[in-house]
N, C-alpha and C positions, 0 to 999 in steps of 0.2 A: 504493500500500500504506500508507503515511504518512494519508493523508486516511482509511482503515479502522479504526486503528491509537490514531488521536487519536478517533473515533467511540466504539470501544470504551472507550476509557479515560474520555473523559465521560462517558457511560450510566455505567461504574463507581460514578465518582464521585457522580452521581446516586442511584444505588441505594443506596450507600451512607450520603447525609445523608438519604434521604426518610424521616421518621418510619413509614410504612403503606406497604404496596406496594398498595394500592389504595383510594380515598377511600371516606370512611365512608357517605356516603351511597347509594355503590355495594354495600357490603355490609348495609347498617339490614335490607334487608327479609329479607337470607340470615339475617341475627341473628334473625328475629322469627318465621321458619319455625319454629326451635326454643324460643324464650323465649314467645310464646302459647298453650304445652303446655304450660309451668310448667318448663323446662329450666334452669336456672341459670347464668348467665354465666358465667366467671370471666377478668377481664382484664386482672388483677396476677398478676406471678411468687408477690405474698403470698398471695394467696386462694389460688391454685393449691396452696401449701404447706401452707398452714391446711387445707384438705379431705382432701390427701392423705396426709400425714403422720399422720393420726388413723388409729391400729392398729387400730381396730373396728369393723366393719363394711363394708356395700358401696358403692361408687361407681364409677359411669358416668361417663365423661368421652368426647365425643365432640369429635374434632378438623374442627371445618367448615371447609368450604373453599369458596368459588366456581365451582369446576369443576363441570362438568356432574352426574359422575357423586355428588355430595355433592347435588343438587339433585333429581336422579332416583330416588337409591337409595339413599344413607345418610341423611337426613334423612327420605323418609318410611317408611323401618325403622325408625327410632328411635322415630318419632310412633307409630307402629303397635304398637311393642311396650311403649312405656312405658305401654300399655292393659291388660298381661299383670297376673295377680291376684297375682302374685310381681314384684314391681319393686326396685332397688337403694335403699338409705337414702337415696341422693342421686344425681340427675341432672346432669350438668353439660356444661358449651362452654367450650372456647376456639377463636378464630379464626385460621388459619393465615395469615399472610401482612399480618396486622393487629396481633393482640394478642403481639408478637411473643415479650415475657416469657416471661409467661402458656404459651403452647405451648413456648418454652423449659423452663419448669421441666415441665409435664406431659411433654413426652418423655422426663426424668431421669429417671423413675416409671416409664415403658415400657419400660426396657433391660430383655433383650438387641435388642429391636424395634429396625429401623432408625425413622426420621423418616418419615413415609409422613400423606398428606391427601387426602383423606379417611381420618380411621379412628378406632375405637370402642374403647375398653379398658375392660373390665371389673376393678374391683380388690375383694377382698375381703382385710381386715384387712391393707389397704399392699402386698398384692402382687396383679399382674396373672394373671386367674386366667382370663381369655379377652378373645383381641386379633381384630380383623378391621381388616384392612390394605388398604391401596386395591384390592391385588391381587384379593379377596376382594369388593370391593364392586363394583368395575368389570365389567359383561356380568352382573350379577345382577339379577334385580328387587326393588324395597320389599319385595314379601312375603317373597321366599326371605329377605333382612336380617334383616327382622322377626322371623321363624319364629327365625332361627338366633339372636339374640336374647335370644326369648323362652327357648328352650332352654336357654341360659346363666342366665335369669333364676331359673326353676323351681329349675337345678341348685345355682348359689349363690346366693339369695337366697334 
């Protein structure tokens, strides 16, 4: 039990000094799915603040993650819908499990939401005005994403 025990508690300690919980060249191309649409990073807790904190207008913030279903179904929803002739003043990413700030301060902006990655939040003038949460994105396809998306686009933007 000792030999489990000290296992665990290394891995702790690990996870706890590693800057990224996954190397970046593991994530370059998950970044590029959305940043070759014109998506906008954001990789600082500052930037995150700067965009959000602006009372007026719309923004998209899409939390990427590595998991399958961000790969399957939230990324090419987003691609799909940022096509819609009503689209938010601004598009954005932060990366879960990398940019670690950065998705710290955009969850701050998502309460009452729990923490959830993959997931999309729509904000208009600083408040979140439609959230789609893993739950929602997991067993759906791009298009239903997109659709439901665009839907929110039309309504507030």
């Amino acid at each position: 039990m000792s030999i489990v025990l000290a296992f665990f508690r290394n891995f702790t300690n690990v996870l706890k000094t590693k800057k990224n919980m996954y190397p970046e060249e593991m994530v370059a191309p998950m970044r590029q799915d959305l940043t070759q649409e014109g998506v906008v990073e954001l990789r600082t807790a500052e930037e995150v603040e700067q965009i959000l904190s602006n009372e007026k207008g719309t923004v998209l913030v899409v939390v990427n993650s590595v998991c399958g279903c961000a790969a399957g179904n939230a990324r090419p929803g987003v691609k799909s819908a940022i096509k819609n002739a009503k689209i938010p003043d601004h598009i954005t990413t932060v990366f879960a499990g990398v940019d670690k700030e950065a998705v710290a301060k955009a969850r701050e902006y998502m309460v009452p939401f729990p923490p959830s990655s993959p997931s999309i939040a729509l904000f208009k003038d600083g408040e979140v005005v439609h959230m789609l949460e893993r739950h929602h994105i997991e067993g759906r396809g791009a298009e239903a994403i997109g659709a439901n998306l665009m839907a929110a686009f039309n309504e507030f933007c």
